[in-house]
C-alpha positions, -999 to +999 in steps of 0.1 A: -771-486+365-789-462+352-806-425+366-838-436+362-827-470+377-812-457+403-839-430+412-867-463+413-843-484+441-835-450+459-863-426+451-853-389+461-828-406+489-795-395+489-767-422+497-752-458+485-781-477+466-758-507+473-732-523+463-724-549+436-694-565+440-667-543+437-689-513+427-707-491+449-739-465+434-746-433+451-776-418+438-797-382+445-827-378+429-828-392+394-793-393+391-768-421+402-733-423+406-714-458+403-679-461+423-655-486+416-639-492+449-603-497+439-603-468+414-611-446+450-584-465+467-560-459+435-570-424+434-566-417+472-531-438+471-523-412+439-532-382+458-509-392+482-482-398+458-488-365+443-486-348+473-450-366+485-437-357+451-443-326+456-429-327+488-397-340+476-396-316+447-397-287+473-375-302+500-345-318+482-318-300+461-286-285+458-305-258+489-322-287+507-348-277+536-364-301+560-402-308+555-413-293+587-399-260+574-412-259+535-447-267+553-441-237+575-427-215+544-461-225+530-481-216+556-465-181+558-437-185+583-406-187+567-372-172+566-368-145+537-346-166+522-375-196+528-399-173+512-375-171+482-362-206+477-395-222+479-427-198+482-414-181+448-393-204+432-397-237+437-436-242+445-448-222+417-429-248+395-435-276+413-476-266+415-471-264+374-457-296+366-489-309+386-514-294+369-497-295+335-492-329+338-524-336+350-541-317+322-520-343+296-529-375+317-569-363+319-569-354+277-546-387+271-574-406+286-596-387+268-581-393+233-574-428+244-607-438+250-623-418+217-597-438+192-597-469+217-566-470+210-533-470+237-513-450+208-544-424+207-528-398+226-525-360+223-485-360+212-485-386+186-519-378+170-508-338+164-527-318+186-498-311+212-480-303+176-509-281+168-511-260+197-471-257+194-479-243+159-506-218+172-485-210+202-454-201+178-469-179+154-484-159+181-445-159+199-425-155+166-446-135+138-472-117+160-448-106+191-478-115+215-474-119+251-489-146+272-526-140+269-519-143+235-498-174+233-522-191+249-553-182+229-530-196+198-522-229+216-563-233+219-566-219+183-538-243+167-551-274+185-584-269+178-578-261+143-551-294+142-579-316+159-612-306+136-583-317+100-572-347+120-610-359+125-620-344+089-598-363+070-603-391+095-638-392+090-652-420+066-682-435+072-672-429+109-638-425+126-617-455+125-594-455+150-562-471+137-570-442+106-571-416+133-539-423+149-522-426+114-537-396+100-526-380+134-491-389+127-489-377+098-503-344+106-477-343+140-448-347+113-461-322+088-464-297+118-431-303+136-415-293+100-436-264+099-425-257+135-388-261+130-397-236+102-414-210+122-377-213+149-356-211+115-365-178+098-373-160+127-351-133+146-315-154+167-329-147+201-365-153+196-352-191+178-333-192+211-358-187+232-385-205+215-362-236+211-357-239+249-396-237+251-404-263+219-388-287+239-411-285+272-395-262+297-408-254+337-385-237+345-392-199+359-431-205+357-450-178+380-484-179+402-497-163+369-495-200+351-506-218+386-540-193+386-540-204+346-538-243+348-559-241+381-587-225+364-590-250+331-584-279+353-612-270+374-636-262+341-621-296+328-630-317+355-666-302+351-669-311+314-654-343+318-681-353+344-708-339+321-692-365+295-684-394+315-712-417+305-706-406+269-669-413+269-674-445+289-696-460+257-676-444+232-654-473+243-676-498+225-681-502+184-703-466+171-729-492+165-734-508+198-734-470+213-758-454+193-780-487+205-775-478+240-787-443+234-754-422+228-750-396+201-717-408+185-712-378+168-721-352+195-705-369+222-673-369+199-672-335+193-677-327+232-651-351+241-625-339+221-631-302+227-627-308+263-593-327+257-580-302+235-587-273+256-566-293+284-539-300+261-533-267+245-534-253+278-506-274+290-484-265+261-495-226+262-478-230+299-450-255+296-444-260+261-449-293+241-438-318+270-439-351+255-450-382+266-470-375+301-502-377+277-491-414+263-487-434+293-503-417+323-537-431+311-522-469+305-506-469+335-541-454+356-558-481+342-532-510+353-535-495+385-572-497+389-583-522+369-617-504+356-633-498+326-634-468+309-617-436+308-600-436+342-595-397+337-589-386+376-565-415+380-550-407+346-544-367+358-527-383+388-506-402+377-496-374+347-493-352+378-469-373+395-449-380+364-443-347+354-433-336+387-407-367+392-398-356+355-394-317+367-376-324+397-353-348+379-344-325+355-337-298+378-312-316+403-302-341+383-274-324+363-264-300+383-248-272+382-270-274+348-308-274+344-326-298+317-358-285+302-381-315+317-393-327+280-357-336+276-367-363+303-397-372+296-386-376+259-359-400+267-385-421+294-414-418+271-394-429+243-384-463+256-419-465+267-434-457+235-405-483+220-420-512+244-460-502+238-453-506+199-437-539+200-465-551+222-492-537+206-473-556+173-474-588+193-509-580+196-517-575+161-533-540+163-502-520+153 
């Protein structure tokens, strides 16, 4: 349904015009909203989820602490100990892998549903490889600190995104060129990454190697207040674009007929997922493989049309905090960076999306 639809069945009334089938519209004025009713009950059961993860991230462990005590620590009544453990350790970490993970589920779908394409995500089509590239030369060759390391992230994934699409571009974006041009571009910029660890100074290769691999660990209320704030101006965009992302879905032709700038929308589209994906490296470092699946498996889960980005940053939010706590408690007395994880999950996942995607005749 349309705005203007919706504003002739419900004039200036605000509330549900009514519902068809399985869909619901809420509309104010001109404008309408349409609700898929098990996407809200997928979301809600996600929130949930997201929330228990956490949870368990914060409880469990080699220093375990019941859960009526980490919701006390969080409300401000803990032990000093309490306070250090979890109020400055562990939910500053465990708050990160959330909102890094569901910055790389909300551009995933993003990417996903530009290429129309499952493979179309951030880390195989080169912009997570981008903003690595950006984020490095600000770490290695300028010295910068974080302010710094994150404007390159933004800088290198933009820069990585706007070749990708250039050399994509012929007589519009195909998608299976897209994705093969990204890979192509995510190979050529992991060399020049390696390169970048290689000639610079022993600890600075050390320490950037831990981080090129996707590391939590040690991450402050500084990155929380970070994430927090582009998730926030993320969300906005995205529901500013989610009518054009939703017909970007179909051919360019039958979405210019139905009123959508390709072009425009395109451009909107992707500068909103590579601001949420350079973001999430800038904090956490390339984690790969959050980006890939969390859209695929949001939209299993709710059985819609379209982007699916909130369910997509929930489920990336789950998985990276699963991933995080894994990797943390797993191997103990040792710590894993988390992309160690999510590498070897994603992998096999990746393996199993390529052979059916084969089967399918589209890979």
């Amino acid at each position: 349904m349309t705005a203007r639809s919706a504003a002739a069945v419900g004039g200036d009334a605000v509330g549900p015009v009514g519902p068809v089938g399985s869909v619901a519209v809420l509309a104010a004025g001109g404008y309408s909203v349409r609700l898929h009713r098990r996407s809200l009950a997928v979301c809600a059961a996600l929130a949930l989820a997201l929330v228990a993860a956490v949870l368990v991230s914060l409880s469990a462990g080699v220093n375990s602490f019941p859960v009526s005590r980490v919701l006390a620590t969080i409300a401000g009544h803990g032990t000093p100990v309490e306070q250090l453990i979890l109020g400055e350790l562990r939910l500053p970490r465990a708050l990160t892998a959330a909102l890094v993970g569901a910055a790389l589920g909300i551009s995933g779908g993003i990417f996903q549903s530009l290429t129309r394409n499952p493979l179309g995500s951030p880390d195989v089509v080169g912009f997570t490889q981008g903003a690595t590239t950006g984020a490095l030369v600000v770490l290695l060759l300028l010295q910068g600190g974080g302010i710094g390391t994150s404007a390159g992230a933004v800088a290198g994934g933009v820069v990585t995104a706007a070749l990708v699409f250039g050399l994509s571009a012929h007589r519009g974006v195909a998608p299976l060129r897209l994705v093969l041009v990204g890979l192509g571009a995510a190979l050529l910029l992991n060399s020049i990454n390696s390169l970048l660890i290689v000639r610079s100074q022993l600890y600075d290769a050390q320490s950037a190697s831990v981080w090129i691999v996707g590391n939590l660990a040690g991450r402050e209320w500084t990155e929380v207040r970070l994430m927090s704030g582009v998730l926030v101006v993320g969300l906005v965009l995205c529901a500013v674009l989610a009518r054009p992302l939703s017909l970007s879905e179909f051919s360019d032709e039958r979405s210019t007929s139905l009123g959508l700038h390709v072009g425009r929308a395109r451009i909107g589209a992707v500068a909103v997922g590579v601001l949420l994906a350079s973001a999430a490296v800038s904090v956490g470092g390339p984690i790969q493989f959050v980006a890939l699946p969390a859209p695929q498996i949001a939209r299993r889960l709710t059985r819609a049309a379209g982007p699916n980005l909130v369910a997509s940053g929930l489920v990336g939010g789950v998985l990276l905090v699963l991933a995080d706590f894994a990797a943390r408690e797993a191997f103990q007395p040792r710590q894993l960076p988390v992309g160690v994880v999510t590498g070897v999950v994603g992998g096999l996942y990746l393996a199993w999306l390529l052979s059916r995607e084969r089967k399918r005749g589209r890979a």
